[in-house]
Phi, psi and omega in degrees: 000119171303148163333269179318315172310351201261350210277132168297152169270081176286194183270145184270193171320286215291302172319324183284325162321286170316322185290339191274316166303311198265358167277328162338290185292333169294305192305326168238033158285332182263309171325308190263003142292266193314347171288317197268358148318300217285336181311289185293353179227324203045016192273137163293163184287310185314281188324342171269338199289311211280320179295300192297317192282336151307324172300325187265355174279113186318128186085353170066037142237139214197128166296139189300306184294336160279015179254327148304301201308303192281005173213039105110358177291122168300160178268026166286282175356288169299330139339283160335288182299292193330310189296303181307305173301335163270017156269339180286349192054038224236321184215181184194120180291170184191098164007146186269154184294295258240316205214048186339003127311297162313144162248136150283123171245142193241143168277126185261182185316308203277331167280348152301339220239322175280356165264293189304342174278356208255348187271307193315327185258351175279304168314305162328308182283312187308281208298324178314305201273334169250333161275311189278348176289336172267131154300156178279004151267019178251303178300319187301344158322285168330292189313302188295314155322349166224003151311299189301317190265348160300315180298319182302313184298304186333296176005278197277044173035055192232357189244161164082214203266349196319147152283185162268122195268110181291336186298337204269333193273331160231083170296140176295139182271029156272343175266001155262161197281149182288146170321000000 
């Protein structure tokens, strides 16, 4: 491998210029999902994810580890949140249907009652702050576009819960290709 070949590609003006932009929008865009829940709600984002996605389940139950599993969470994490949220009385364990062993986390009564007040106005910020600003060939865009750039990370076992295999990442320099 030549000196140049060895050099990173950096980004010119315009790339950087974009990149800049869009670590701007990861970094405060789930900020400004959470504000406006708690403005409008008082619900944290994690707490509507766990309310909504519980909501969407038959029976407004959903065994812990999979429900972790659907919204992309270690089951500590989710574990963690679940304890907080049953003092709020907002969700409730229960034995599993399915597995007696298993825990089920159930949407009560007081968490029916905190998703349906909590959706009508997140939605509303979802569709104002992301839809309406794109023609609908701009979404299909948007979509084929992180699709895409999801797909690249994926590639390189770099998206989702996967660890990262450090042994693969300081590969011995007999395992990389000869100069």
């Amino acid at each position: 491998m030549s000196a140049e070949e060895s050099q990173p590609r950096w980004l010119d003006e315009r790339e950087k210029a974009i990149w800049l932009t869009l670590r701007e929008f990861i970094w405060e865009f789930p900020t400004a999902i959470d504000r406006q829940l708690q403005r409008d709600s008082a619900l944290s984002v994690v707490e509507y994810s766990v309310l909504a996605a519980l909501s969407e389940c038959p029976g407004a139950r959903k065994r812990s580890g999979d429900l972790a599993a659907d919204l992309g969470w270690d089951r500590s994490r989710l574990s963690h949140l679940v304890k907080r949220m049953e003092v709020k009385g907002t969700v409730a364990r229960a034995h599993s249907d399915a597995d007696g062993r298993g825990q089920d986390i159930a949407l009560t009564d007081a968490g029916w009652d905190e998703i349906r007040a909590a959706a009508p106005g997140h939605v509303t910020f979802v569709r104002e702050a992301v839809f309406d600003p794109l023609s609908p060939e701009e979404q299909d865009q948007l979509e084929s576009m992180l699709t895409r750039i999801r797909a690249q990370i994926t590639a390189e076992g770099l998206w989702g819960r996967k660890k990262v295999d450090t042994a693969d990442a300081n590969a011995a320099p007999e395992a990389l290709p000869a100069p």
